[in-house]
DOLUM-377645 format. One line per 10 residues: number of its first residue (from 1); their letters; for each residue x, z, y of C-alpha. Coordinates in steps of 0.5 Angstrom, whole numbers. Layout:
NUM	a	X:Z:Y; ...
END
This chain:
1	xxxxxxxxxx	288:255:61; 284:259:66; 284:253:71; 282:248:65; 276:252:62; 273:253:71; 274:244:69; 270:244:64; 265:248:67; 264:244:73
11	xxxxxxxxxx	264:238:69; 258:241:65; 254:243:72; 255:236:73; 251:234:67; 246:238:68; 244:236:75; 246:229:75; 243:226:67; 236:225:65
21	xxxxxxxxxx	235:226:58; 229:222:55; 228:220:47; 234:221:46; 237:217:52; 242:219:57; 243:215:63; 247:215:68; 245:213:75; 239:211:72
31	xxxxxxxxxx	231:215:71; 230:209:64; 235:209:61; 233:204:54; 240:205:51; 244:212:48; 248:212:54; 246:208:59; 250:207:66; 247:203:72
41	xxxxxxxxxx	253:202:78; 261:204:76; 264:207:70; 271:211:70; 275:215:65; 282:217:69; 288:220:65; 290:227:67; 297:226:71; 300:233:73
51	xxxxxxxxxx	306:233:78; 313:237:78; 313:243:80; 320:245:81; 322:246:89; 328:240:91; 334:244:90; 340:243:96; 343:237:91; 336:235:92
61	xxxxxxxxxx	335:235:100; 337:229:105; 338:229:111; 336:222:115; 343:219:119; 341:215:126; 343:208:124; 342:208:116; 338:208:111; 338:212:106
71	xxxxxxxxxx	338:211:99; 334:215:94; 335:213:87; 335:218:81; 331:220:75; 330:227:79; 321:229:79; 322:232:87; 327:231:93; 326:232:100
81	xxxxxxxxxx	327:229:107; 329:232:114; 329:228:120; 335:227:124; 335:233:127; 336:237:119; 331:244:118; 328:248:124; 331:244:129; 329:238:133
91	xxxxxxxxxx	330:231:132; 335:227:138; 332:222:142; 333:214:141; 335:215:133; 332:209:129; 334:211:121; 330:211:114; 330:212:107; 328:208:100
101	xxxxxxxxxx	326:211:94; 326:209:88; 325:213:82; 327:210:75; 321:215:72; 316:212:65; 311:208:64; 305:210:68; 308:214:73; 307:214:81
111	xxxxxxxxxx	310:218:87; 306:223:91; 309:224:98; 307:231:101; 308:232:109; 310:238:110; 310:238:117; 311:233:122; 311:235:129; 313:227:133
121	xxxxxxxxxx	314:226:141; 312:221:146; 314:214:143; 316:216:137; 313:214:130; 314:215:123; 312:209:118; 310:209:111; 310:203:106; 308:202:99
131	xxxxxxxxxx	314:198:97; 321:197:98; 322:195:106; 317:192:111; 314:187:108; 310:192:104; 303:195:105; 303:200:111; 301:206:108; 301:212:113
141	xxxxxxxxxx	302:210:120; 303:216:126; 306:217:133; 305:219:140; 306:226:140; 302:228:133; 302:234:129; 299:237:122; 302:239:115; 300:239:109
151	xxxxxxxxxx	299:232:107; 299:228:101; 299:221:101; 299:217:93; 303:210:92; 302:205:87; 308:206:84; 315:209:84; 318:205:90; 317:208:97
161	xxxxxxxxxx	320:205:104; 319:209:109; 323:209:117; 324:213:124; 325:211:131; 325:215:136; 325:213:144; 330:214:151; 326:219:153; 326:227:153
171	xxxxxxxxxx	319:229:150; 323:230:142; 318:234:137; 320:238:131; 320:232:127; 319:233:120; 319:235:113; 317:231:107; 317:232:99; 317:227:94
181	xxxxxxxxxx	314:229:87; 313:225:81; 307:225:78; 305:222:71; 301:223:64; 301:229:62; 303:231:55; 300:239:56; 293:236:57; 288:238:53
191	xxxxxxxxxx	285:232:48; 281:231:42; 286:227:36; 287:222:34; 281:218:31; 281:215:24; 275:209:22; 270:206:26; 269:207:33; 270:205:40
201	xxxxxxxxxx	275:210:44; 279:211:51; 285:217:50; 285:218:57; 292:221:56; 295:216:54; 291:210:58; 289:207:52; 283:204:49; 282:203:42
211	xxxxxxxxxx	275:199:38; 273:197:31; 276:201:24; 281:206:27; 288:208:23; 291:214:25; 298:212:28; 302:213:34; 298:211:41; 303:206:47
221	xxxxxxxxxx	301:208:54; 296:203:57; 295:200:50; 289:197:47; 287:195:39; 282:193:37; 279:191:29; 281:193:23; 287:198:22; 291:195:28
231	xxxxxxxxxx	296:199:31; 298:198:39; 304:204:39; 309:201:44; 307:202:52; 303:196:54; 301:194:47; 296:190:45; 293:189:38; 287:184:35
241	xxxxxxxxxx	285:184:29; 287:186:22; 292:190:20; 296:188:26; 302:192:29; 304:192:36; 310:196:37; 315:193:42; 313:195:49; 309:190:53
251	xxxxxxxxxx	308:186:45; 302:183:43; 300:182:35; 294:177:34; 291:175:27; 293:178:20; 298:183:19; 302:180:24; 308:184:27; 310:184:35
261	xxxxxxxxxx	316:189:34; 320:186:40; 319:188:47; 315:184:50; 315:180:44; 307:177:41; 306:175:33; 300:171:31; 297:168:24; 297:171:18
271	xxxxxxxxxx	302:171:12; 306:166:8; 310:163:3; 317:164:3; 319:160:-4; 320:166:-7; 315:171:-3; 309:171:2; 311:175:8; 307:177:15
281	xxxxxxxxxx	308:173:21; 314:178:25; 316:177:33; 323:182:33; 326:179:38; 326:182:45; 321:176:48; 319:173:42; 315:168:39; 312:168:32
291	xxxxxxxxxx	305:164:31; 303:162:24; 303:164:17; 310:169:16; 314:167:21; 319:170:23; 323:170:30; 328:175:30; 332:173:36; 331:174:44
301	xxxxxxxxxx	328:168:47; 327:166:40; 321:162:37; 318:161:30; 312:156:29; 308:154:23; 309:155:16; 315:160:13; 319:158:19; 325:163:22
311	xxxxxxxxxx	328:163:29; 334:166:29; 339:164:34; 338:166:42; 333:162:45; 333:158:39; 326:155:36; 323:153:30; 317:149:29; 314:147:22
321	xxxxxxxxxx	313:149:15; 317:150:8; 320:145:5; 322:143:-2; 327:140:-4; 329:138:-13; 327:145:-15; 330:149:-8; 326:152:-3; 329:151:4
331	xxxxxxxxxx	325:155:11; 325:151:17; 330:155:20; 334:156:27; 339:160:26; 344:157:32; 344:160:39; 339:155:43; 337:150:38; 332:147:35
341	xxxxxxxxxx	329:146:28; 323:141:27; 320:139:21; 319:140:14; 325:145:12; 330:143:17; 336:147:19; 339:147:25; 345:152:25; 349:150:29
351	xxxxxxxxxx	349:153:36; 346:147:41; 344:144:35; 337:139:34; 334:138:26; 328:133:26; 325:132:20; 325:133:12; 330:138:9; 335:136:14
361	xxxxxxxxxx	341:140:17; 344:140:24; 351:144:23; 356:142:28; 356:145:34; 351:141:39; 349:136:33; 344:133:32; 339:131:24; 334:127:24
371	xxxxxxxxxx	330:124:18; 330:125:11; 335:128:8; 340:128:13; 346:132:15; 349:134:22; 356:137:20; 361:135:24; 362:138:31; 358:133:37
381	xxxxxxxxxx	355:130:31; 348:126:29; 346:122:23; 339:119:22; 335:116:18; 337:117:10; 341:121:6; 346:120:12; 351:124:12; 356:126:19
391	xxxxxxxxxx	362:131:17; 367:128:23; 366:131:30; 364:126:35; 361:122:28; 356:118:28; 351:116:21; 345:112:20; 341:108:16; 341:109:8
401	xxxxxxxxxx	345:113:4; 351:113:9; 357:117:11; 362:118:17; 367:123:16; 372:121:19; 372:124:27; 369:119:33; 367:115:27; 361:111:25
411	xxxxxxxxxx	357:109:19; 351:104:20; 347:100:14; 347:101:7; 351:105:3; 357:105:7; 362:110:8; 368:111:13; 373:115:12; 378:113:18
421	xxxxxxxxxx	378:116:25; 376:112:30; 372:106:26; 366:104:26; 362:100:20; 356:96:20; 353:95:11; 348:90:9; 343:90:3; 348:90:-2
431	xxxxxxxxxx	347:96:-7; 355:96:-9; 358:102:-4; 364:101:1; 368:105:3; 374:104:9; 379:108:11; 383:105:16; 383:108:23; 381:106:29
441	xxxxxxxxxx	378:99:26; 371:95:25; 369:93:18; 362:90:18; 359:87:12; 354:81:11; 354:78:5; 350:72:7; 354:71:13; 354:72:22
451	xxxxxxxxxx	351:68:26; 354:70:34; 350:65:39; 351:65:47; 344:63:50; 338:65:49; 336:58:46; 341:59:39; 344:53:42; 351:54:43
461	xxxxxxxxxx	355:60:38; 359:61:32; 358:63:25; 361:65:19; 357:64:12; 357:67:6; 364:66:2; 367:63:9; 374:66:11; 373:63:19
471	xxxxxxxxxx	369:62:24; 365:55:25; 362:53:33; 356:50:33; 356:42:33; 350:40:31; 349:32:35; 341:35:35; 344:40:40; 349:37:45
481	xxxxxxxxxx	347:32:51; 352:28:56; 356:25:52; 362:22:55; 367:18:51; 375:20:52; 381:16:54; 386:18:48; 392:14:51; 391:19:59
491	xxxxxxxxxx	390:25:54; 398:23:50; 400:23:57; 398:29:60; 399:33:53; 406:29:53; 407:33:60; 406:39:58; 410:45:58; 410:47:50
501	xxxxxxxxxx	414:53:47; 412:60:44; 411:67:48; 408:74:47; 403:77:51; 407:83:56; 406:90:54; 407:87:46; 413:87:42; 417:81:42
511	xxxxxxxxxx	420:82:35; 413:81:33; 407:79:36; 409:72:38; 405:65:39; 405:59:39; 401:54:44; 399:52:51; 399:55:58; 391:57:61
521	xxxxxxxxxx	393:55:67; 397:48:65; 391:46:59; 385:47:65; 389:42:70; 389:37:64; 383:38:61; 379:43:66; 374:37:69; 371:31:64
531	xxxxxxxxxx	368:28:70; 362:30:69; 363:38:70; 368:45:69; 371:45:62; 373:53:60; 376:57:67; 385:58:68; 386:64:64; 383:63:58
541	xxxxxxxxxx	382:57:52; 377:57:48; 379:54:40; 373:49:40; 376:45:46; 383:46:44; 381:42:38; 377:37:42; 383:35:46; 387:35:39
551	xxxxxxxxxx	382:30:35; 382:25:41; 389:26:42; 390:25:34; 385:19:34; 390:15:40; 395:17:35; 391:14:30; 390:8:34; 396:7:36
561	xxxxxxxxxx	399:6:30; 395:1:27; 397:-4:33; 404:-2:31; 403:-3:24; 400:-10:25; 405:-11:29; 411:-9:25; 407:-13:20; 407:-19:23
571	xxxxxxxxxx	415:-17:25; 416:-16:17; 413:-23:15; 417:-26:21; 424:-23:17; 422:-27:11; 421:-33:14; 428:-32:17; 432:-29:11; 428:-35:7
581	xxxxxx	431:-41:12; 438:-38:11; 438:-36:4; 436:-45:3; 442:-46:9; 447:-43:3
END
């Protein structure tokens, strides 16, 4: 007490000789002062440190090994430091040794070293760094036979690196002795209260500064709020506006009584409607983010934006507003580990997963919903587009009103339902519901048809109208050139030399799968060149080639049998005549 009353005093001294009180006006480094506080150069409020007082006991005390750097680490407010050579004796000659200090202390804390004694020889040096090694800034450099004591040197931090060499020679000193002190806010300094309505105000304990209509509330370390009722209680806090509350340490609040209780967590907006409730924008996760109006981001990493969003899952983010669907309130909401929900009322629950759009919902893990009314159930899911629904793992639902629940199964078009695994199914316009439950199967339906072309001019395809149960080739004469006329009776020849059975592909079930036909390889022999150019390839044989060579093969027939029949004809008529003579013969 006795120490802060001869502070006040010298302080008041200073007032006296240093201000110039005119009208009213005080002015500070200024014979006109035209403001109640004027001041002309630098303005400084400091906050009152104090440092430990305790003397480091022998648990406390190192002395330094020749070759190794010791570690100083420790929640402890004082240590001190001995040369190689220990207390009261000299340090040996060619030693290269030092220490790190790291002291784990609070917010706003710093080390203050204090040289003792130090008494070097020829050629020897003691180095000081502000930081953990080398690379940090110098602070204290001495060497070459210097001596003193009591020095006192002030860091930056609580970080303090520091080396010792000493030469070949002879010429060795006392060395030294260092004390480490931790110094920090104090919580004894004298200081007026909290203050409550409008005001500016610097708490110099706390390295806190506070302006507008101050509340009565706790006060961080190195934090500022300023506006109306706002609160900046965690330690490097900052609150803006009105009725924030920053309470997460490193947080920030902006707005309308938005809430950053998350550590290094920033809230902004105002508040919004929840369907049943209006609530404030709150960040609670460690480093998260809450913009807009009553969102909430609950989780680490987590961010809500928007309108009455919710980002609870890690690292997850939520982007849109409130939606409705019937008479059901749904929040846009990202409850799954890294996912993401955007839109109006999407949810994305599932862990990895991604919802887009309208009252959409991405349950399965790694799903993905986009659209109107979509869902994602399905583990690796995505549906898309319309009231689809893709319950199977590995699904696939898009278009209107479709549903895939079968796994690695596909729904595309209108209303079209797969249940089987490992089938896909295409719908048209048609309003009637299908359903197909086979397995591992293809299911299209176009009530008008297909229509499959293999040139980008339309020229040549196949096609299958409405009502059709087979293929048709295109063969219209409008689109064909080069016509050449076949050899019926060659085409006999060949077809007659052929070598023709049934068979089964390798790999099939004899018992089951056998056909009828050609080989590949024989056909193309035969048939593989008109004259004009290639006709199919030795492995395959397309039906409209194989229906050629029977229509100019059946049409040769069809021509030799019209000569046969005139011929046997005229054979029969001949008969006639014969009988006839020798029927009047008898």
């Amino acid at each position: 007490m006795i120490f802060m009353k001869k502070a006040y005093f010298v302080f008041l001294l200073i007032l006296i000789f240093s201000l110039r009180i005119e009208a009213q006006n005080v002015g500070i480094g200024t014979d006109n002062p035209t403001t109640k506080l004027d001041v002309s150069g630098n303005f400084k409020v400091s906050a009152v440190y104090t440092a430990a007082v305790n003397q480091p006991t022998a648990a406390q005390t190192i002395t330094l090994v020749n070759a190794v750097t010791s570690t100083i680490s420790s929640v402890d407010s004082t240590a001190r430091i001995y040369d190689p050579g220990g207390s009261g004796a000299h340090y040996p000659a060619n030693v290269a040794t030092g220490f790190l200090a790291v002291n784990n202390s609070v917010l706003g804390s710093y080390i203050e070293l204090f040289i003792e004694l130090i008494e070097l020889g020829t050629g020897d040096s003691l180095k000081i760094y502000d930081g953990n090694d080398g690379t940090s800034p110098l602070l204290y450099e001495v060497g070459n036979g210097f001596s003193g004591n009591n020095i006192t040197l002030n860091l930056s931090g609580n970080v303090l690196y520091c080396t010792f060499k000493s030469n070949a020679d002879a010429s060795v000193g006392a060395g030294f002795s260092l004390q480490l002190k931790r110094k920090f806010i104090s919580n004894n300094a004298s200081e007026q209260g909290i203050s409550t309505g409008a005001a500016v105000v610097f708490y110099s304990k706390e390295a806190a500064f506070r302006t507008g209509i101050l509340k009565n509330s706790s006060i961080g370390l190195v934090s500022f709020a300023s506006g109306t009722n706002t609160i900046a209680s965690g330690n490097s806090a900052t609150s803006f506006g009105s009725g924030t509350l920053a309470s997460g340490d490193n947080s920030t609040a902006f707005g309308n009584q938005t809430i950053a209780s998350g550590r290094g967590a920033v809230a902004m907006g105002g508040n919004g409607f929840t369907g049943s409730s209006f609530v404030n924008s709150n960040a609670i996760g460690t480093n998260s983010v809450a913009m807009g109006g009553g969102c909430y981001a609950t989780q680490t990493n987590s961010v809500a934006m928007g309108t009455s969003t919710i980002a609870s899952g890690y690292s997850s983010i939520a982007i849109g507003s409130l939606g409705v669907k019937g008479a059901i309130y749904s929040q846009t909401t990202a409850a799954g580990t890294n996912s993401v929900a955007i839109g109006y009322g999407t949810v994305a629950s599932g862990s990895y997963s991604l919802a887009i759009g309208a009252v959409n919902q991405a349950a399965g893990m790694f799903s993905t919903s986009i659209g109107y009314n979509t869902a994602a159930e399905g583990n690796y899911s995505t549906s898309m587009c319309y009231g689809t629904t893709a319950s199977g793992s590995y699904s696939t639902a898009m278009g209107y009103n479709t549903t895939s629940s079968g796994d690695y199964s596909t729904a595309m078009g209108k209303n079209v339902r797969v249940t089987g695994e490992g089938s896909f199914a295409i719908g048209d316009n048609t309003s009637t519901s299908a359903v197909y439950a086979g397995q591992n199967v293809m299911h299209m339906r176009f009530s008008n048809g297909y229509r499959f072309y293999t040139t980008g001019n339309h020229s040549t395809g196949v096609s299958m109208g409405a009502g059709a149960n087979s293929w048709s080739i295109i063969s219209d004469i409008r689109k064909k050139e080069f016509y050449k006329p076949a050899d019926g009776k060659t085409f006999l020849q060949k077809i007659s030399s052929m070598q023709l059975g049934s068979w089964n592909y390798i790999g099939q079930d004899k018992n089951t799968y056998r056909h009828y036909g050609p080989m590949a390889q024989e056909f193309y022999k035969h048939f593989g060149n008109d004259g004009v150019g290639s006709i199919g390839n030795d492995t395959t044989i397309a039906s409209a080639d194989i229906d050629g060579v029977m229509m100019i093969a059946i049409q040769a027939l069809v021509k030799e049998n019209e000569v046969l029949k005139k011929e046997n004809e005229k054979l029969e008529n001949r008969l006639k005549k014969v009988e006839a003579i020798l029927l009047k013969q008898e």
